[in-house]
Residue, then its C-alpha position, 0 to 999 in steps of 0.5 A: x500500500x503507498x499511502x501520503x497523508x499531506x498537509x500536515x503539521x509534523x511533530x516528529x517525535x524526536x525535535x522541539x518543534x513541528x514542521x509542516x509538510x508531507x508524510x508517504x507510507x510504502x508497505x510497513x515503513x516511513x519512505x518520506x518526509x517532506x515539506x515540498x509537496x510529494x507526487x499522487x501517483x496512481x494507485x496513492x491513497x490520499x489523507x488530507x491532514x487539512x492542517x492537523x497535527x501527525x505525530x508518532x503512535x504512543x507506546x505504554x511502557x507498561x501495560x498489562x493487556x490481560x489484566x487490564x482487559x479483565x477483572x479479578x473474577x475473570x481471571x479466577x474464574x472465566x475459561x482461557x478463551x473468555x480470557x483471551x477474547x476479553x484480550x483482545x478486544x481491550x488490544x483493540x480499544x488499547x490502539x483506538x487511544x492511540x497507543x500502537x506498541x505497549x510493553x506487556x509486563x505480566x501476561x500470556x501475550x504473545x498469542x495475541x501479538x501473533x494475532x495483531x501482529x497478522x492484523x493491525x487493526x486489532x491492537x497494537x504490536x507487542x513487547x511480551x514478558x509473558x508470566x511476571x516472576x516472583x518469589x513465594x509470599x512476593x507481589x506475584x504469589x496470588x496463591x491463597x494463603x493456606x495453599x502449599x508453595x509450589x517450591x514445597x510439594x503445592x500444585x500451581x496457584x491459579x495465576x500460574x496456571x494461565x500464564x500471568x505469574x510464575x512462583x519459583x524459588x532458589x537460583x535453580x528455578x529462577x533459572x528455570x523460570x526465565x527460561x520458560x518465559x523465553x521459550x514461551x516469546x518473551x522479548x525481555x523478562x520481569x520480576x518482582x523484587x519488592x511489595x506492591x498494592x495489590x498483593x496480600x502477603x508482602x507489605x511495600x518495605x519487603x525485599x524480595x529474591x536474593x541477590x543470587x536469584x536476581x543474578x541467575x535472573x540477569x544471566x539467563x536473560x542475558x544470554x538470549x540477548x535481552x534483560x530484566x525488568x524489576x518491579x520494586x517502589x523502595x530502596x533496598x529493593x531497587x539496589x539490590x535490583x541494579x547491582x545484580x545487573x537489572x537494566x530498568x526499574x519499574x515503578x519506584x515511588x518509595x525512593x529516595x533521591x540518592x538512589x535516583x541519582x544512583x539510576x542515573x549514574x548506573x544508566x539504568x532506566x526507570x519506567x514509573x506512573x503518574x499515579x494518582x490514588x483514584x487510578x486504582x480501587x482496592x477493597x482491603x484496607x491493607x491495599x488501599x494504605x499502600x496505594x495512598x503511600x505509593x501514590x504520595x511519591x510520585x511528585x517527588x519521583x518525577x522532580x528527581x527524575x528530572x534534576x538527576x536526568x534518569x533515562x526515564x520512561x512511561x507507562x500505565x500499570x492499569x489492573x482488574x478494572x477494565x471499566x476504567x482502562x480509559x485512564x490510559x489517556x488521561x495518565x497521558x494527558x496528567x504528564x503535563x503536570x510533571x514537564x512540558x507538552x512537547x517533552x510528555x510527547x517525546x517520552x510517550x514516542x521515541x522515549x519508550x521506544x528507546x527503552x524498548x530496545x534493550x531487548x536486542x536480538x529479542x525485539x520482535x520489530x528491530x528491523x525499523x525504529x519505533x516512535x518517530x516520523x522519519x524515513x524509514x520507521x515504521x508507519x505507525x502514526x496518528x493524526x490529531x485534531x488539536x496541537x498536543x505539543x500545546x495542548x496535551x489534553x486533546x489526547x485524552x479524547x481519542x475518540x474524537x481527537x484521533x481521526x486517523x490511525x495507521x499502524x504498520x503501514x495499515x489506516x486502522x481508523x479513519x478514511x481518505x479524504 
């Protein structure tokens, strides 16, 4: 397909300012970007921007397509189809916001990838991690409390049985564990190294997998060429992350800011949230406290980010309520409150993709680049109503804002003019 979308004002993804100009998509790529006018050749199909906005698609650093397409009762109960199909539906309203690549941080995806992979127009390309590891008791264990650990004789808890979690202990099966995750598709590879919110058994100051378990970890991500990402919010936990070799911390909000200038020297990434307590709903008391303290670091997490210059990246965490999965765009829009449009839009585009390639040999799109308007990238591209270099907001109403969508060369929303 050669598809020009002209007349548009450009924001590339990568520059301070907008140009106007031209943009033509051959088969899967960016050929041209052009402020002169590109010949309409037989056989074009022709977008006129009429003056709109063309900007990269959005990648969510981490997203979570299974749990956020489906409650907790779903995945204790419903059948692995109601599963995926619930998937793959939330894929498709995931790339009708405008996010055309996420970064799956717990979930059996990479079936789904296969499928939107084969059909852009059904959700976004995929970064699998597939099942989230994690030691027992950790943020991962979703085992009831009475149960036996897997590691002692106990038969598998129902999170990993349908591929969202994986519970292993000991350098061995931490081996094991990522292992598996790889030779199920995984691009890179996730644990929990610290409590979170919404588990039971692990208040947010626990540390979690030995440093010989998160060395076996890195090691075995490191011999297929990719690397480890670690979910953990405290101190402790995030340097006993990056001296064992982890390459970007997830979340962070409980750190100080010596260890944020420490992520900064050591060049390792940190992928955070704007969280705000209102993003998620927790019925134990237990949950909702460490919700509210997680959610009182993220001022001071984003102001440190900037003074150290953390490589920093974005993303949404959204769980368990897939009624409130729009809050996608407006964690897009709240960005604003942490730095200024055009830098928000280059964390969403060419920021994320940047942290995207550390999956080396494991990145299922190395072939071009994500998360810019240049010869040669791939043709994933919004057009927008509204100037969301000054005005981020217009991207916290897709449905009317985004007129058009092209994703891998393919308008999955929208018609020529």
């Amino acid at each position: 397909m050669r598809l020009l979308i002209k007349n548009v004002r450009i924001f590339d993804g990568l520059s301070d300012q907008t140009t106007d100009g031209h943009v033509l998509i051959e088969g899967h790529t960016i050929t041209a970007v052009e402020r002169s006018p590109i010949a309409e050749t037989d056989g074009t199909t022709v977008i006129d921007g009429a003056g709109h906005t063309l900007m990269p698609g959005m990648i969510d650093a981490h997203a979570h397509l299974v749990g956020m397409a489906n409650s907790l009762l779903d995945l204790a109960m419903g059948s692995q189809t109601l599963l995926a199909a619930k998937t793959l539906v939330g894929a498709r309203d995931t790339l009708l916001r405008g996010f055309t690549t996420v970064r799956d941080m717990a979930g059996d995806t990479a079936g789904i990838k296969t499928v939107t992979d084969a059909r852009p127009e059904l959700g976004p390309r995929i970064y699998p991690s597939q099942a989230a590891i994690s030691q027992t008791g950790g943020h991962g264990d979703f085992s009831l409390v009475y149960e036996r650990p897997t590691a002692l004789g106990g038969n598998e808890s129902r999170g990993e049985q349908i591929g969202f979690m994986r519970v292993a202990d000991g350098p061995e099966r931490v081996l094991a564990a990522v292992r598996e995750q790889l030779k199920l598709g995984a691009s890179q590879i996730k644990l929990m190294v610290g409590g979170g919110a919404a588990s039971l058994y692990d208040p947010l100051y626990t540390v979690q997998f030995t440093p010989a378990e998160l060395r076996a970890a890195v090691q075995a991500a490191e011999d297929y060429g990719t690397y480890v990402a670690t979910h953990v919010y405290n101190v402790p936990g995030i340097r006993r992350a990056v001296e064992a070799g982890v390459k970007s911390i997830e979340h962070g909000h409980l750190a100080d800011e010596p260890t944020i200038a420490m992520l900064a020297e050591r060049e390792v990434w940190l992928s955070t949230q704007p969280f705000a307590e209102h993003d998620h709903t927790f019925a134990n008391p237990a949950s909702a406290q460490k919700n509210r303290e997680i959610c009182a670091g993220t001022d001071r997490l984003f102001g440190w980010a900037a003074t150290h210059g953390v490589r920093l990246a974005w993303g949404t965490d959204l769980l368990f309520e897939p009624e409130h999965a729009d809050l996608q765009s407006a964690m897009v829009v709240r960005l604003g409150e942490y730095m200024s449009a055009v830098d928000a839009l280059k964390l969403v585009t060419s920021g994320n993709a940047a942290l995207l390639r550390l999956a080396g040999d494991r990145d299922p799109y190395r072939s071009a680049r994500l998360g810019e308007i240049t010869a040669g990238a791939w043709a994933d591209v919004l057009l927008v109503d509204g100037d969301p270099t000054a005005d981020l907001s217009v991207l916290g109403d897709p449905a009317t804002n985004l007129p058009v969508i092209v994703k891998d060369g393919a308008i999955v929303k929208g018609h020529p003019a």
